[in-house]
C-alpha positions in Angstrom: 11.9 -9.8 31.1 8.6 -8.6 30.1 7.9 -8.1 26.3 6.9 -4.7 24.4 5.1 -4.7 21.0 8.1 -4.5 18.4 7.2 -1.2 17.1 10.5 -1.0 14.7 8.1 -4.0 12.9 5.1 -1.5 13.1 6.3 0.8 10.6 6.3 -1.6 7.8 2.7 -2.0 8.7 0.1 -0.3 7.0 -3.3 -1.0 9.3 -5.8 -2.0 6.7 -9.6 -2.7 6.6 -10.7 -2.2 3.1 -13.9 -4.9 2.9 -17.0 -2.9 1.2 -19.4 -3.1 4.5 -16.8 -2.2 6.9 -18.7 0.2 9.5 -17.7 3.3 11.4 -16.8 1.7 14.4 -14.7 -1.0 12.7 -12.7 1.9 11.2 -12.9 3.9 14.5 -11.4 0.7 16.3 -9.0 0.3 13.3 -7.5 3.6 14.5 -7.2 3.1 17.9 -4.7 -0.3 17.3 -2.9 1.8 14.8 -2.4 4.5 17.9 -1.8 1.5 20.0 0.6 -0.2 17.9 2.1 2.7 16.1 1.9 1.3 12.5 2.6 3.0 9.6 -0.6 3.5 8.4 -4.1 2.8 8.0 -5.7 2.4 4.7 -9.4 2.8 4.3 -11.6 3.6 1.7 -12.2 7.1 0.5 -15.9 7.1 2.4 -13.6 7.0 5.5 -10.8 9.1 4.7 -12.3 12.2 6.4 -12.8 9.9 10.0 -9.3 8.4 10.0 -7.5 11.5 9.5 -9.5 12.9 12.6 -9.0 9.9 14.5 -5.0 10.4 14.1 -4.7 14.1 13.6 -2.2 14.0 16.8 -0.3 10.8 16.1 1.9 10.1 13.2 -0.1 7.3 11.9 -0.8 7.9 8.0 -3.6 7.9 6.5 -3.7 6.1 3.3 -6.8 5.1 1.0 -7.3 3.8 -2.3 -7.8 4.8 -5.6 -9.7 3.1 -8.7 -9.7 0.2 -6.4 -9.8 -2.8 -6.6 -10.3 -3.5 -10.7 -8.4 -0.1 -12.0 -10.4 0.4 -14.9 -11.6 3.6 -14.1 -11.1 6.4 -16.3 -7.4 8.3 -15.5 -8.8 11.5 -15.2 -11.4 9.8 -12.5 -8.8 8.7 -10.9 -6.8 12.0 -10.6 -10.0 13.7 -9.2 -10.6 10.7 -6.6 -7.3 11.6 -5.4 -7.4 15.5 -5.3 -10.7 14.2 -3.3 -9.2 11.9 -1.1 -6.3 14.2 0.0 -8.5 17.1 0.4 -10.1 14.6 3.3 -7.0 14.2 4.4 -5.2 11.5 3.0 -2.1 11.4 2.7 -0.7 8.2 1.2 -2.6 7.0 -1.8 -2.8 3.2 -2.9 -3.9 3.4 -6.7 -4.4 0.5 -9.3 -3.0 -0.1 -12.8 -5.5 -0.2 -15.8 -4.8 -4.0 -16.0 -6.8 -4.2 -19.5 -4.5 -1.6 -20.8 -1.1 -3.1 -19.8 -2.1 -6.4 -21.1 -3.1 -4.6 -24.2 0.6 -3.4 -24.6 -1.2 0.3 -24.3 2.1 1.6 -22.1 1.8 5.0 -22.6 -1.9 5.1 -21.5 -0.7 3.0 -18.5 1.8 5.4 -17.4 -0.5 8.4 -18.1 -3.1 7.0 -15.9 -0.3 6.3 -13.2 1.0 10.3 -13.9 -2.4 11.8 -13.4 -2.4 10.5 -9.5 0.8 11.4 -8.6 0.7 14.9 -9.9 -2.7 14.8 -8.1 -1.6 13.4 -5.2 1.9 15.4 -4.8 -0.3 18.6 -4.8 -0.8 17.1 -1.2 2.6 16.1 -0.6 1.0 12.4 -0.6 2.9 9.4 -1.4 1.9 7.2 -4.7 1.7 3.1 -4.2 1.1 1.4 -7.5 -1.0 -1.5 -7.2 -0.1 -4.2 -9.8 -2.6 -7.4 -9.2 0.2 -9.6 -9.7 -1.4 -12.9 -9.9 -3.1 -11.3 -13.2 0.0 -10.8 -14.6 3.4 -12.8 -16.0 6.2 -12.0 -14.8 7.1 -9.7 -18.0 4.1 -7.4 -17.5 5.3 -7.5 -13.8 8.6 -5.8 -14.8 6.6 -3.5 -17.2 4.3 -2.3 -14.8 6.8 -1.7 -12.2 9.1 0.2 -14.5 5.9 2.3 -15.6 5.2 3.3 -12.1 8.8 4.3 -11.5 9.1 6.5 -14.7 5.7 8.1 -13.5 7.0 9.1 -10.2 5.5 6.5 -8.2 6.8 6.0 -4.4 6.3 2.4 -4.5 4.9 -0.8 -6.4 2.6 -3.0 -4.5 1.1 -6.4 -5.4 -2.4 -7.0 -4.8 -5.9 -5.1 -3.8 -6.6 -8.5 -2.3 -9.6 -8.4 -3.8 -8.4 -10.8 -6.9 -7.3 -14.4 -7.2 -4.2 -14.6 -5.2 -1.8 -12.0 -3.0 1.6 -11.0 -2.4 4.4 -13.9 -2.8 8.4 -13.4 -1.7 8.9 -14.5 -5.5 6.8 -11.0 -7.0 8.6 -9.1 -4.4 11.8 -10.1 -5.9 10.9 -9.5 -8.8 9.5 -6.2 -8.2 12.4 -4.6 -6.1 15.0 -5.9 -9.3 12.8 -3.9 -11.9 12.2 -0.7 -9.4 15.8 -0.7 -8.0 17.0 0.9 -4.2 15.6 4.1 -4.5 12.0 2.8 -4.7 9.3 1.5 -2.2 7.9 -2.4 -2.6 4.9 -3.3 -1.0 3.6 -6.5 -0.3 0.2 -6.8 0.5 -2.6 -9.7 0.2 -2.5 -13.3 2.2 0.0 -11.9 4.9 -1.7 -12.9 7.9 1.4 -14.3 10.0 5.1 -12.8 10.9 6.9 -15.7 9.9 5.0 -14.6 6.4 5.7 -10.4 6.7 9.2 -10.8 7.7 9.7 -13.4 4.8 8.5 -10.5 2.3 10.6 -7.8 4.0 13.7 -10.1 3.6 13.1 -10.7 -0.1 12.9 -6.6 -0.4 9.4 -5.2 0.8 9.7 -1.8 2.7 5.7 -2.2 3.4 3.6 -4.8 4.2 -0.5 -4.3 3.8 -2.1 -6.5 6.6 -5.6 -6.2 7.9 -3.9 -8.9 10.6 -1.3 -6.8 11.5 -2.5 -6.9 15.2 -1.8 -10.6 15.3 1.2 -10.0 13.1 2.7 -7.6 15.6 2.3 -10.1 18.6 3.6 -13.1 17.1 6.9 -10.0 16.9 6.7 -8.8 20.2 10.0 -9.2 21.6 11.9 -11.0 18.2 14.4 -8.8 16.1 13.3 -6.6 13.2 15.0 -6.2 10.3 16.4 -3.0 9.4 14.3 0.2 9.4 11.2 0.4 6.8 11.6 2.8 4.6 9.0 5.8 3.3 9.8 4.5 -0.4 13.1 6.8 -1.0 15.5 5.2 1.0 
């Protein structure tokens, strides 16, 4: 029998190529493997938003980018307009980071503000909200506090990591996360998942996403292996 890319194992895949000198033809081939391979998404930055949604205008790839990335200590209402901005080019899932500073400063109700502004920016768009935490910042108390906040704000999902900081996703913050956020909320685990073994390990501790810039090798090492239950688009 011969084997078929496990596209059930796609869909928890968001696509993603987010290093500051990545060129137009590295996104344009970043595309064409999402087509390929049917992931989720892709998630670029904003510079690229406008390309990516052309690029997949006839698919049902998402387009996701990111927002006050990767430190999150831009200004909320910077953040709300990078969003009305990044939708307006088409985006239409929006990865977004915590002010860190703030949440470690016990400032919840600036946290949580700065969380609202981009979902009422971003639902204007009908775009989904992912709340990026940096995990390996935090303890595991201003884990639970920061995934609370981004469920009381209307968030879609929690994720873990720009990969941009000290350490990525692990099955023990995933845990974590999807006990604070509940069922009716999106996880995603993103950062040092480069292998399937890896993925499925974060999907089986609760992780409804996975951000990968190896997703094509992740999807191989899957081809023709069991996925677990459908992904979900963060209310499921």
């Amino acid at each position: 029998m011969s084997c078929v890319p496990n596209f059930a194992f796609a869909k928890y895949i968001d696509h993603t190529l987010l290093k500051p000198d990545a060129t137009r033809g590295e996104i344009i081939q970043l595309c064409n493997e999402a087509k390929e391979y049917q992931f989720a998404s892709v998630c670029v930055n904003p510079t690229y938003v406008k390309l990516g949604a052309s690029l997949l205008k006839t698919t049902n790839v998402k387009v996701c980018t990111v927002i006050g990335f990767p430190l999150g200590a831009t200004l909320g209402k910077v953040k709300a307009f990078e969003t009305h901005a990044a939708c307006d080019d088409g985006a239409t899932e929006i990865d977004m980071v915590i002010n860190i500073g703030e949440l470690k400063s016990k400032n919840y109700d600036l946290v949580e503000a700065d969380i609202s502004g981009v979902v009422e920016a971003a639902k204007l768009s009908c775009a989904l909200v992912k709340v990026i935490l940096e995990t390996c910042l935090l303890t595991d108390e201003e884990k639970v506090i920061a995934s609370v906040l981004a469920k009381n704000a209307g968030a879609d999902f929690v994720k873990t990591s720009t990969g941009f900081s000290k350490a990525g996703a692990t099955v023990e913050d995933v845990a974590l996360m999807r006990k604070a956020v509940g069922e009716a909320m999106g996880v995603k685990a993103s950062g040092g998942v480069r292998d399937y073994a890896s993925a499925k390990k974060m999907v089986e501790f609760g992780a409804t996403r996975i951000g990968a810039s190896a997703s094509v090798k992740i999807l191989s090492e899957a081809t023709c292996k069991t996925a677990p239950a459908t992904p979900s688009d963060g209310k499921y």
